[in-house]
N, C-alpha and C positions, 0 to 999 in steps of 0.2 A: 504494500500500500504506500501510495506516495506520500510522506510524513506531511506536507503541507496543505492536503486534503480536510477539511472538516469532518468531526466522526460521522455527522449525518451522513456526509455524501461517501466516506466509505461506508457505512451500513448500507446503504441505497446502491454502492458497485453489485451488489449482489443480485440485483435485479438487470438479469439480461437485455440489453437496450433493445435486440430486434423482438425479441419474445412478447416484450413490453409492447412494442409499434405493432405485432401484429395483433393481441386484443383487441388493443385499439383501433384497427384499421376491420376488425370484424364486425364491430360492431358502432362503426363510424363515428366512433368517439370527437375528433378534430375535426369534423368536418365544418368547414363555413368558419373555421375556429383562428384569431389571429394572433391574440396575444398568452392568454391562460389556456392553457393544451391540458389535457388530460394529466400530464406528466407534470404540473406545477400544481394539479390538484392533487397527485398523489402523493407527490414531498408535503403538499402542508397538513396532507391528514394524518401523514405517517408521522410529521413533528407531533402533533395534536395528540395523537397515541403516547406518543415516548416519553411527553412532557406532562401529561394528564390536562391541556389545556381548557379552559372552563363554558370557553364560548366561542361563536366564529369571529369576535372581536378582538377576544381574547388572541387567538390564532396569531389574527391580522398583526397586531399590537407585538406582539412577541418575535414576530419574523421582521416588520418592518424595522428593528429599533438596529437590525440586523444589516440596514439598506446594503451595505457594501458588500456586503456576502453573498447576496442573493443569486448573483450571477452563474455563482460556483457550483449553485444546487438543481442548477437548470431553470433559476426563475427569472423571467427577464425584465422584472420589472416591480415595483413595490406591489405587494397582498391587500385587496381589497376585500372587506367583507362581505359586499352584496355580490361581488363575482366570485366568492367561494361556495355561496351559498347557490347562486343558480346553475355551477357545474353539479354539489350536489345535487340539484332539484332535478336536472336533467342529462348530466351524463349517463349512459346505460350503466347500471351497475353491475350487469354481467362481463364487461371489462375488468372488475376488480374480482369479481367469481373465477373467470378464466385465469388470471392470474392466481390466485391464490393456491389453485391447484398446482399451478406450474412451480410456485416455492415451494408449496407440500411437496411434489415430489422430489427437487432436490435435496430437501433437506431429511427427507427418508433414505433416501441414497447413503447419506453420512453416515445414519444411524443404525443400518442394517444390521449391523456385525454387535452391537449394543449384546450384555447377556438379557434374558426376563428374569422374571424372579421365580421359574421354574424352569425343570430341566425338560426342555423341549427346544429341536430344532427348528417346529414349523413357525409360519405365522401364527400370530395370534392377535384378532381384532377385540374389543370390546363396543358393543353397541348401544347407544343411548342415547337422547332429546331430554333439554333445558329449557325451559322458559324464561323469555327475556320481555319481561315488562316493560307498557310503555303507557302513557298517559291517554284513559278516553278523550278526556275533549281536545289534548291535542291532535292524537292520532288513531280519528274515528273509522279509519279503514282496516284496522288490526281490530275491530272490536271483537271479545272473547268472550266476556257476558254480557249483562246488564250493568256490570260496573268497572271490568278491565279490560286494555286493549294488550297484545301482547304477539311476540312472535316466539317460533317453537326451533331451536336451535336444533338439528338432526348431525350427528356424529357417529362415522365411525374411526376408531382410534388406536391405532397399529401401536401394541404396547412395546414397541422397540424405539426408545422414543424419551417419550412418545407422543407422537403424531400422528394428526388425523390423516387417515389414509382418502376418506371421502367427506363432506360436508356440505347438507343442505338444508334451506330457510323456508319454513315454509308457515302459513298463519297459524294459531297457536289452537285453534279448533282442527287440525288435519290429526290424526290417531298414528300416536307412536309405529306402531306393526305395520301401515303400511308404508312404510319407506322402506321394509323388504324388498318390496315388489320393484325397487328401480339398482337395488345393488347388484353386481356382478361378484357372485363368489369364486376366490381363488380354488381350485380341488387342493386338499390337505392343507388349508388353512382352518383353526378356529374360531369359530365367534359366539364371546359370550355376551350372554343378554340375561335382562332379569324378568318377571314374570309381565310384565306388559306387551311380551313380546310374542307369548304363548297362541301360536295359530298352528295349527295342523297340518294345514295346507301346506303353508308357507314354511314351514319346520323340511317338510318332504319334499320342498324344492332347494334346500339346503343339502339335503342329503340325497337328491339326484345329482347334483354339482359334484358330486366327489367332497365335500366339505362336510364341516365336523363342526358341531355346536356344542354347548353344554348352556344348560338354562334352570333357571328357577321353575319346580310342575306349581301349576296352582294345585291348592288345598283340597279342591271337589275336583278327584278325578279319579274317572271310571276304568281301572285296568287289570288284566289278569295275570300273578305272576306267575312265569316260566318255569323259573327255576332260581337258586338262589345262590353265590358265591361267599365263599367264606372272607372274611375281615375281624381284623385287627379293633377290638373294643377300646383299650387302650390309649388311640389315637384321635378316636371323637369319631369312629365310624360306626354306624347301627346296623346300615344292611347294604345289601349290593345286591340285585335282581336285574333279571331279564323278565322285559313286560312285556305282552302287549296291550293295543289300547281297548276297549270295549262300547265304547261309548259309539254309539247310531252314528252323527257324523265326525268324530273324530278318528273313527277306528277308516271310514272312506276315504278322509283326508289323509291320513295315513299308516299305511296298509302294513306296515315293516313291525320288526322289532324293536323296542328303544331297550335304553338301560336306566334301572331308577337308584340314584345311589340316596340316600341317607345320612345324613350327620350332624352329631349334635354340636353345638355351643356353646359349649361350658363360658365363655366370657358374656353372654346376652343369656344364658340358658333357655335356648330354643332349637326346635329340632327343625334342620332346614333336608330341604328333598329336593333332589339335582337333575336333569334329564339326560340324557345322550346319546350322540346314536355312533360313540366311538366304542368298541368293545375290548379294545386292547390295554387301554391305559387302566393302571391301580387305579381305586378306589377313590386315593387317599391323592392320587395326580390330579381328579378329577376335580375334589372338593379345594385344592390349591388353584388350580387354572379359575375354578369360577372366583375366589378371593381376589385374582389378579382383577376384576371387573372396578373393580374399586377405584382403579387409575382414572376411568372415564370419569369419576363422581370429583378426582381432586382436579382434574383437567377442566371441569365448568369452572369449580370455585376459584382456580389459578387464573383463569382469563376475567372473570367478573373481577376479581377484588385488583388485579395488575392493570389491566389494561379497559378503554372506556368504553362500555357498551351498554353502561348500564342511565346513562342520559348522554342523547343525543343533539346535534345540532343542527337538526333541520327538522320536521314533521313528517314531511311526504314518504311513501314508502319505497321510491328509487333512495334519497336521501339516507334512510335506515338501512338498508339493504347495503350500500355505497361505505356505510360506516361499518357495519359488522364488517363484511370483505375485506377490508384495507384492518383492520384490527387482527382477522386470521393470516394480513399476509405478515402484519410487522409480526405476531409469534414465530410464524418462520423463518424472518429473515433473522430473529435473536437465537433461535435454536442453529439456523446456517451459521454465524459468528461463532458459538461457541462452539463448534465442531471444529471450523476452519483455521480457527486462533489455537487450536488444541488446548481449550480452557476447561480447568477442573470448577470452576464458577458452576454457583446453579443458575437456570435464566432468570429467576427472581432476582439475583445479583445485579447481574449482566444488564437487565431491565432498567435498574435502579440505577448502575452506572449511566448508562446511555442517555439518560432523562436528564442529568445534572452536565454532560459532556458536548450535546449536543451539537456545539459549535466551537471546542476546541481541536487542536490540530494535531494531537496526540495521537498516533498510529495505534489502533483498535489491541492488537497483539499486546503491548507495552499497558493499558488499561488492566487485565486483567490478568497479567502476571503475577501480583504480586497477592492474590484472594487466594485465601487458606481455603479446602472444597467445605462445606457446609452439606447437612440435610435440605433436599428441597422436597416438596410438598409431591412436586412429579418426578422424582428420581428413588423413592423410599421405596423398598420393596417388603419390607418387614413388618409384620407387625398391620396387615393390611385386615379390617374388618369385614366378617364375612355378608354380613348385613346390607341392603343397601339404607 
């Protein structure tokens, strides 16, 4: 990195310049466009992310005080507030969607070789939707009851990492389960899910893919057991069966075999029941894989309370839409840095530096040298609750 670079604008090398122009040119981002390009709305959302800024005044105010620099970050000109706000209002936000996928996948690239917190070589996704609150009377086209509006954050999240592997926005009345229906599963990849996700159907199109789940059964369910494998009492395991299902339409939805494991919880004292349709792994692999699911639950709370999504600045729903995206892509661009800088830094660190750095000229590498590694909230693998 060139030392006399600002850290913004090396954080921001990380985004491929032609990758970037072809979102943009998909979805006619610049078009008619002469002074503020897509590309000077994404450096200010991205500051706005990094710094936690409060408003698009705020924005404006904090970049302009900056004037002489401006040029360095690709802005060419002082930050106005009503022209930040009418690219949010109407740039397409699937420019910032396309892109985000595009630094998710680099930055799984880095992380591949990561260990889990179990001994498995495959993939392993965890699958789950957030609710991201937003104000009825401001923004009456999210409306979710009679008294909230709100959008439903869909992830799935590649625990080597970890990072989402997939992610989609969708009104906060759409029903967890079906966002199955648009994933592509990897054959011998895992995904685990917790009991919202319980569809029959849709379970057996997981396991025509070649692919392996492990899932919370619900409470009321109809099935006959097979036969029964012996387990270790000792280690918090009650049973291990081979079922099938009995029930009228879930035995049509799915015709197979499953496996129902059992296990208690001596820390919440409750006895939780696991489904799968892997027959090979112990028992006790089983009830560990589903405890991994937990990452997805510290992965909401790590982007709500880090980074801004949880008041936005604009109302409209390009505007929101415009804000999460560029919020999933700066996570990626701080998990890209700390791979690239070979930093034992957690991204909470990394985060916290960046936000106070942002316009000095301090070569990235050199910043976080000198951070002893800490526990981060998405790096722990111990000690993970089996509960959601």
């Amino acid at each position: 990195m060139n030392a006399g670079k600002y850290v913004l604008a090396q954080l921001l090398d990380w985004v491929h310049p032609q990758q970037f122009h072809r979102c943009v040119a998909r979805y006619g981002g610049d078009y008619k466009v002469s002074q503020f390009s897509c590309w000077s709305q994404f450096v200010c959302m991205t500051f706005a992310q990094l710094t936690w800024r409060e408003s698009l005044r705020d924005i404006a105010a904090c970049l302009n005080c900056r004037a002489r620099g401006l040029y360095h970050l690709g802005l060419g000109g002082p930050v106005h507030r009503t022209t930040l706000a009418d690219a949010n209002e109407q740039r397409d936000w699937r420019i910032y969607a396309d892109l985000a996928q595009l630094l998710l996948r680099q930055a799984r690239r880095l992380y591949a070789t990561d260990p889990l917190g179990v001994e498995l070589d495959q993939m392993v996704y965890a699958l789950d939707a957030s609710i991201i609150h937003l104000g009825l009377s401001l923004c009456p086209w999210a409306r979710f009851d009679r008294q909230r509006a709100a959008v439903k954050l869909h992830t799935q999240l590649d625990l080597r990492g970890p990072l989402p592997a997939a992610v989609q926005i969708t009104p906060a009345k759409t029903q967890e389960v079906t966002w199955l229906d648009s994933l592509i599963y990897e054959p011998g990849a895992f995904y685990l899910m917790d009991r919202g996700y319980v569809d029959y159907g849709r379970l057996y199109a997981i396991e025509q893919a070649r692919a392996w789940f492990v899932i919370r059964a619900k409470s009321r369910m109809s099935y006959c057991r097979l036969r029964s494998l012996p387990v270790d009492r000792t280690t918090g395991l009650r049973s291990d069966q081979v079922i099938s299902l009995t029930g009228f339409y879930a035995c049509q939805d799915y015709p197979d075999k499953l496996r129902r494991v059992r296990f208690y919880d001596t820390e919440h004292l409750r006895s939780l029941v696991f489904l799968t349709n892997h027959f090979g792994l112990t028992a006790l692999l089983v009830a560990q894989l589903y405890q991994q699911r937990w990452h997805i639950e510290l992965f909401f709370k790590w982007i709500k309370q880090h980074l801004r999504i949880k008041a936005f600045y604009g109302r409209s729903e390009n505007a929101v839409r415009t804000q999460l995206w560029i919020a999933v892509c700066v996570y990626a661009l701080v998990a890209i840095v700390r791979k690239q800088v070979k930093s034992e830094a957690s991204l909470f660190e990394i985060l916290q530096i960046l936000s106070v750095t942002a316009f000095d000229k301090t070569p990235v590498a050199q910043l976080f040298s000198n951070i002893q590694p800490q526990d981060d909230d998405l790096s722990t693998h111990n000690q993970l609750p089996l509960l959601e």
